[in-house]
C-alpha positions in Angstrom: 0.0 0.0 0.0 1.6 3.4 -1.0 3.0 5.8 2.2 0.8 8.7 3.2 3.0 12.4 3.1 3.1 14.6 5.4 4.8 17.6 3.8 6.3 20.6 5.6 6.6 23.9 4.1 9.2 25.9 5.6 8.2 29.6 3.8 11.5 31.8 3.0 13.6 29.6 5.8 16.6 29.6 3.4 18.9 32.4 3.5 21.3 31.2 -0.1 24.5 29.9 -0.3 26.5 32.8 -0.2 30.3 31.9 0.1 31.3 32.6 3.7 28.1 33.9 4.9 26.8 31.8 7.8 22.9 31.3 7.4 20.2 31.2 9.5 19.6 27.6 9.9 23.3 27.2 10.5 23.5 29.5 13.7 19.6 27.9 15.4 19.6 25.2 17.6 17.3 22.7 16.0 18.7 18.9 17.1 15.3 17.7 15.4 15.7 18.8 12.1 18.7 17.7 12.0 17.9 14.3 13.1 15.5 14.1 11.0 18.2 15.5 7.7 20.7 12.9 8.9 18.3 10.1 9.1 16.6 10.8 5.7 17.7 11.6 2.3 18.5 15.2 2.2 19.9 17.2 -0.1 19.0 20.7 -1.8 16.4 22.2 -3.8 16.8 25.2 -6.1 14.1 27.4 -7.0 15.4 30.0 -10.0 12.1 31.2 -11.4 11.9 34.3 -12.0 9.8 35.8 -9.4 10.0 33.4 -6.8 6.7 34.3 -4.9 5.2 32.4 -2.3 2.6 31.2 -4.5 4.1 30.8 -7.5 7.1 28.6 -5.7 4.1 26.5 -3.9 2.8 25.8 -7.3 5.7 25.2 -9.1 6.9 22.7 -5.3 3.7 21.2 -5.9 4.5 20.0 -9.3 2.2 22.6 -11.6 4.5 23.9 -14.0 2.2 25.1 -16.0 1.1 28.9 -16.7 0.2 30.5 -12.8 -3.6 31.5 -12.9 -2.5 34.8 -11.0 -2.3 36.1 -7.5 -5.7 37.6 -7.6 -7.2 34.4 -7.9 -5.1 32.7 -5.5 -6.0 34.9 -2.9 -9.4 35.6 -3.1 -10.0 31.8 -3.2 -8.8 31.5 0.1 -12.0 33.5 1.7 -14.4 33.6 -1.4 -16.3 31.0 -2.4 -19.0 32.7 -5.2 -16.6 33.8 -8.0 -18.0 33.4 -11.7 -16.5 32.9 -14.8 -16.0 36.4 -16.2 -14.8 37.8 -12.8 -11.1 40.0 -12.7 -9.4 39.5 -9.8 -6.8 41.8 -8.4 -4.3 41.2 -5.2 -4.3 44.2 -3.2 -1.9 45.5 -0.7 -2.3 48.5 1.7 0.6 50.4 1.3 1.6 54.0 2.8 2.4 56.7 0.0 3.0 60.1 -0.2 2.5 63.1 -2.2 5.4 64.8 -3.8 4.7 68.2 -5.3 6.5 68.4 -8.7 6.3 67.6 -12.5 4.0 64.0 -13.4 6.1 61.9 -15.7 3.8 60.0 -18.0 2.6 57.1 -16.6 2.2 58.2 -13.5 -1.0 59.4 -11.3 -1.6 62.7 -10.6 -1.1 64.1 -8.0 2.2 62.5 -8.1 2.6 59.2 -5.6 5.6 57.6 -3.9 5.7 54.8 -2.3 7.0 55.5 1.5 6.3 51.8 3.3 4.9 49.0 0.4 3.4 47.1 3.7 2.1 50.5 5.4 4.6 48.8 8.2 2.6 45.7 8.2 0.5 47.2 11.4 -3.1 46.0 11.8 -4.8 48.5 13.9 -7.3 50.6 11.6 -7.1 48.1 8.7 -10.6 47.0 9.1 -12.2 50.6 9.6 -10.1 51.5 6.5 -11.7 48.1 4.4 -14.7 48.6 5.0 -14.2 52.7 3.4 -13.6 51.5 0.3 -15.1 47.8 0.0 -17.8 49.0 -2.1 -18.0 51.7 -5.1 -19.4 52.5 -8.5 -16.8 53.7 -10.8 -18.6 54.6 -14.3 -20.9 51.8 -14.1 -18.5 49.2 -12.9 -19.0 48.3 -9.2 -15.2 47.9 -7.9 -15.4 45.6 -4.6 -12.5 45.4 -2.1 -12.0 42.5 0.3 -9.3 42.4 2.9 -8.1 38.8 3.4 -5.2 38.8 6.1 -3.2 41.5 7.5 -2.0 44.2 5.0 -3.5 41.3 2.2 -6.4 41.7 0.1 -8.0 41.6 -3.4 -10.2 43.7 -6.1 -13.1 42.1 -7.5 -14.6 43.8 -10.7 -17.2 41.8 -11.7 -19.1 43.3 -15.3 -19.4 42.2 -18.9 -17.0 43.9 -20.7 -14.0 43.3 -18.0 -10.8 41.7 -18.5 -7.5 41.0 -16.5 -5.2 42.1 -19.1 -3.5 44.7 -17.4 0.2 45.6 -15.9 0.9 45.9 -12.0 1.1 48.9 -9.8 3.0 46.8 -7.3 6.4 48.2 -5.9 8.3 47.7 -3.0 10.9 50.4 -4.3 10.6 53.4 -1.3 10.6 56.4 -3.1 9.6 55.2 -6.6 6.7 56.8 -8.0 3.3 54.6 -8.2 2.8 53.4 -12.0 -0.8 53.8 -13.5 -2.3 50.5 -14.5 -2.4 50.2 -17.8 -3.9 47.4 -20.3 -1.6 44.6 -21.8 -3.7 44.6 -25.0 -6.5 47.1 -26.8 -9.8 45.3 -26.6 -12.3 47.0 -25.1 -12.7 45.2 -21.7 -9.2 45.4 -21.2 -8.9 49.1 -21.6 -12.1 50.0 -19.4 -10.7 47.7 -16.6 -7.0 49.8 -16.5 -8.9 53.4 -16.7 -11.5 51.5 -13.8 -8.8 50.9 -11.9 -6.9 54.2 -12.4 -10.3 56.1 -11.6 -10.7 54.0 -8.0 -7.4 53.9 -7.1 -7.4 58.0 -7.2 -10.8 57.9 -4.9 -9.5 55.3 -2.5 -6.9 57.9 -2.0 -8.6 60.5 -1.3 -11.1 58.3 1.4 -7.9 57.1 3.0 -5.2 59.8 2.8 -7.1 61.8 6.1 -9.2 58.8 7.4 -9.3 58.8 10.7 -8.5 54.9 11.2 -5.1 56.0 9.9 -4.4 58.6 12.5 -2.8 56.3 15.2 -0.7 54.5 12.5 3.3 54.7 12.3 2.9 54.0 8.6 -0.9 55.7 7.5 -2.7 52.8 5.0 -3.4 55.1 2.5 -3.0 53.5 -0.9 -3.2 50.2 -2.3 -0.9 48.3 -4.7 -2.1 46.2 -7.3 -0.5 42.3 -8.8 -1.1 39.8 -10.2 -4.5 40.4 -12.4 -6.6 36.9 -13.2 -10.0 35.5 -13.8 -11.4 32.7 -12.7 -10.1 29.2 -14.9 -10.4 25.1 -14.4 -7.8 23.5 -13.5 -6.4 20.3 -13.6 -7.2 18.8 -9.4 -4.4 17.7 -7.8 -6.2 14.3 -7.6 -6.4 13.7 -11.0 -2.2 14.9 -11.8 -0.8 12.9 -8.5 -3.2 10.4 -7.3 -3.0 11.7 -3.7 -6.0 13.1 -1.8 -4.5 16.7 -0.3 -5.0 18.9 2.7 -3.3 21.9 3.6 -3.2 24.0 6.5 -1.9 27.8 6.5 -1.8 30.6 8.3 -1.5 32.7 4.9 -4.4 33.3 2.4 -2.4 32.2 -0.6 -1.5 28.8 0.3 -5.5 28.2 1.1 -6.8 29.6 -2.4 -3.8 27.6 -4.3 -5.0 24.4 -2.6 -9.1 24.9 -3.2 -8.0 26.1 -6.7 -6.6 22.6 -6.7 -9.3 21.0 -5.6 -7.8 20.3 -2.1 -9.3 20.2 1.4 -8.3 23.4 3.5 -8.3 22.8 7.3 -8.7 26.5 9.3 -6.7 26.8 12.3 -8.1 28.9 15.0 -4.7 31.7 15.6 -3.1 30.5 12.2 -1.8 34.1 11.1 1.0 33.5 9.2 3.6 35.5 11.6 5.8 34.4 14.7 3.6 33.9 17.1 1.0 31.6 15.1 -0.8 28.7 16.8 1.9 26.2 16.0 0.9 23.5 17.9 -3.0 23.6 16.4 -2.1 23.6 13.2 0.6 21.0 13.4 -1.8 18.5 15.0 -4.5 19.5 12.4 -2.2 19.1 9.4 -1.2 15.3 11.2 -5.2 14.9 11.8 -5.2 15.5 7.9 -3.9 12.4 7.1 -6.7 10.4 8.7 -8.9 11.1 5.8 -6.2 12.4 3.1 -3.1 10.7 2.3 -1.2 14.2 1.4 -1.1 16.6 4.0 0.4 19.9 4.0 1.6 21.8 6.8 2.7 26.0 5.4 4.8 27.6 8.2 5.3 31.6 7.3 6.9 33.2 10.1 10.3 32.8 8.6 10.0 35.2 6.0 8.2 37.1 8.3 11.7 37.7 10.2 13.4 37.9 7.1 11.3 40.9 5.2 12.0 42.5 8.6 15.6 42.0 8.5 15.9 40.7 11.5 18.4 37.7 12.0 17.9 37.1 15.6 14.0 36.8 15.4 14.8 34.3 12.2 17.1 32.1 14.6 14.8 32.1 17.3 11.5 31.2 15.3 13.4 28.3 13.9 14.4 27.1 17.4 10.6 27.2 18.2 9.6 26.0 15.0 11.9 23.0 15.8 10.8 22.4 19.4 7.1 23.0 18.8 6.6 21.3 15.6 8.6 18.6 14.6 9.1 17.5 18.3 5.2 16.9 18.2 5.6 15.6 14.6 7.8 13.0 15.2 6.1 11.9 18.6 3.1 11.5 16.6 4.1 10.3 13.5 4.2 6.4 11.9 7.2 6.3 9.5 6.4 2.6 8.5 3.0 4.3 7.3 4.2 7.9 6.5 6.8 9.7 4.5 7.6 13.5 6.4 8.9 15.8 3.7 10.5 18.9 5.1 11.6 21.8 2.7 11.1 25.4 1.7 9.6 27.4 -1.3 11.8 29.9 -1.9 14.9 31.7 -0.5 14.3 35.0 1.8 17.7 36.2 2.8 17.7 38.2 6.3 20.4 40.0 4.7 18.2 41.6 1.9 14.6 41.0 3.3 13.0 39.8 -0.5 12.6 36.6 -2.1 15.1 35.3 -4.0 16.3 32.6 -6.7 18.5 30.2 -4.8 18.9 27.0 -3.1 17.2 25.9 0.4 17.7 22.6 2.2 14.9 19.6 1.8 14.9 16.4 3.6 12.4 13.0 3.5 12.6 10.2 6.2 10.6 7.3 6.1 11.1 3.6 6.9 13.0 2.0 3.8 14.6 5.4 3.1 18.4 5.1 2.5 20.1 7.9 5.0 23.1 10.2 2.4 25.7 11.9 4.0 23.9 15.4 5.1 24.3 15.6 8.6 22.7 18.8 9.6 19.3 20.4 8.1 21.0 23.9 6.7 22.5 25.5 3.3 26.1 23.9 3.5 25.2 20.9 4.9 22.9 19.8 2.6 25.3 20.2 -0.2 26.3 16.6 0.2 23.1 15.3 -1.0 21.7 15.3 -4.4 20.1 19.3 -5.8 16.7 18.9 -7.3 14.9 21.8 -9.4 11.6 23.3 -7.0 10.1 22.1 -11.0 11.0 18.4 -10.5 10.6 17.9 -6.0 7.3 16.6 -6.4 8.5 13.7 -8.5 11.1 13.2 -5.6 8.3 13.0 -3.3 6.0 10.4 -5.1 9.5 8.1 -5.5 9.3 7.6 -2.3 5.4 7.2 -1.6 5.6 3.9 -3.5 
């Protein structure tokens, strides 16, 4: 009877081999991981795809390397269930801009915007007064809808006849570089009146949210929003049907949840799953092991590590890993039947602490199992893992389902 997979997403845990740079992983104390590296066959991954993204790297981990449906669809499929064929799709960020008195440049809005904080300092108070400002409007007949999913996190929905996704990205995280207007990737008609739509709300959720007073206790005022990752509702092949294995995922983070209902996947919410340090780690772990009573793929997303790592903030990194280690995959491997189960631990994508953004690179992975052959790796980190063999993020899930039987 084929193994049941339990697979651990590490999010951004990998800091890149950089020659003489200790990483993260190498300075935490985490004697499980590394049991579980030097027990199993370890070895590295490399993700190089061009915008490594947490949900492009997911899909691409999870075998998909066909065209990404987009991030708008992604993440409003992790809270909306009544999306139709025809709908655009936008992700949404708040972000904190400012006005800079000057000469517009073309392709810019006017008045002239820069971008002061792209995650309006990732602070939550006011964000839910400030939603609800600007979750409904009529913009020359379109009705523009705006629905915050997590945190900073949220999406557009246009939903209209003559709408189409084909449209460029005001998304920046640049400080001090001017917001772009959106404008349309090609000249049919829906395509053009969802850019000037846009152009036309963004300019009015300005104005509601440039003197709201939700935004007067903020370090960083949510005043703007940046726009990614345009999309439309689209079938697509289950995960069933390409793998053979039932899935599950738990997540703290919206993304990971829309991927896995967009491929047909259970979704098991976590009461205090929010994606950051202090997420309910030991709910969701036991959830995503509970997952494989009726799944034979489960998948357990852990985000705080790119968390630290956008902050820049090394000693945080270290420490979350230590708990991550302690918290999780102590309980995991109390828990867990290796005669019945393969655990696959790994990451999605590099986030250096060093630079703070995701990055092409290569990240440790490890499975253990009974009847899996041990390499040489003897630590779960960068260096270490160069003993064992690299696989491409395109080609891991073919790794995964050697070992399943």
């Amino acid at each position: 009877m084929p193994k049941k997979t339990l697979l651990v997403v590490l999010s951004g845990i990998g800091d890149g081999l950089v020659e003489g740079r200790e990483t993260s992983l190498q300075r935490a104390a985490k004697p499980t991981l590394d049991i579980i590296a030097k027990n199993g066959y370890s070895g590295l991954v490399e993700n190089n795809l061009p915008n490594p993204s947490t949900e492009l790297s997911l899909f691409s981990l999870l075998g998909y390397n066909s065209e990404y449906p987009g991030d708008g669809l992604v993440e409003a499929l992790s809270v909306h269930p009544n999306l139709i064929e025809g709908d655009v799709l936008v992700r949404a960020n708040f972000c904190t801009v400012r006005e800079q008195i000057g000469e517009v440049a073309q392709g810019e809005f006017e008045p002239r915007l820069v971008v002061e904080e792209p995650w309006a300092g990732r602070e939550k108070e006011g964000l839910i007064e400030l939603s609800k400002s600007i979750e409904n409007m009529l913009i020359d007949g379109v009705k523009v809808e705006f629905h915050k999913t997590l945190g900073y996190r949220g999406f557009v929905l246009i939903r209209n006849i003559d709408v189409k996704p084909n449209i460029t990205d005001t998304y920046s995280e640049t400080v001090g570089s001017p917001v772009k207007i959106v404008k349309p990737t090609a000249q049919d008609s829906g395509s053009v009146r969802t850019a000037a739509t846009l152009n036309k709300w963004l300019l009015e959720v300005w104005k509601l949210l440039k003197d709201h007073p939700a935004n007067r206790n903020r370090r960083y005022p949510a005043n703007f929003l940046l726009l990614k990752g345009a999309s439309t509702p689209i079938p697509f092949p289950p995960f069933y049907q390409k793998t053979g294995l039932k899935g599950n995922m738990v997540s703290g983070l919206p993304s990971p949840k829309g991927l896995a209902k967009l491929l047909g996947m259970n979704v098991t919410e976590v009461h205090g799953a929010n994606a950051s340090t202090d997420t309910n780690l030991r709910d969701k772990t036991l959830a995503a092991l509970d997952g494989l009573r009726l799944h034979n793929f489960s998948i357990l997303h852990i985000s705080g590590f790119d968390r630290c790592s956008h902050e820049r903030n090394p000693n945080l990194k270290r420490a979350f890993i230590e708990k991550v280690d302690n918290e999780v995959f102590r309980r995991i491997m109390e828990y867990i039947n290796l005669k019945t189960t393969n655990l696959v631990v790994v990451s999605d994508h590099c986030t250096p602490v060093q630079t703070g953004v995701h990055e092409a690179g290569k990240f440790p992975f490890a499975i253990a199992g009974a009847g899996i052959k041990p390499n040489s790796v003897s630590s779960f980190n960068e260096n270490s893992c160069k003993a064992g063999p690299l696989v491409s993020i395109e080609n891991f899930m073919e790794e995964i389902l050697k070992f399943s039987g």
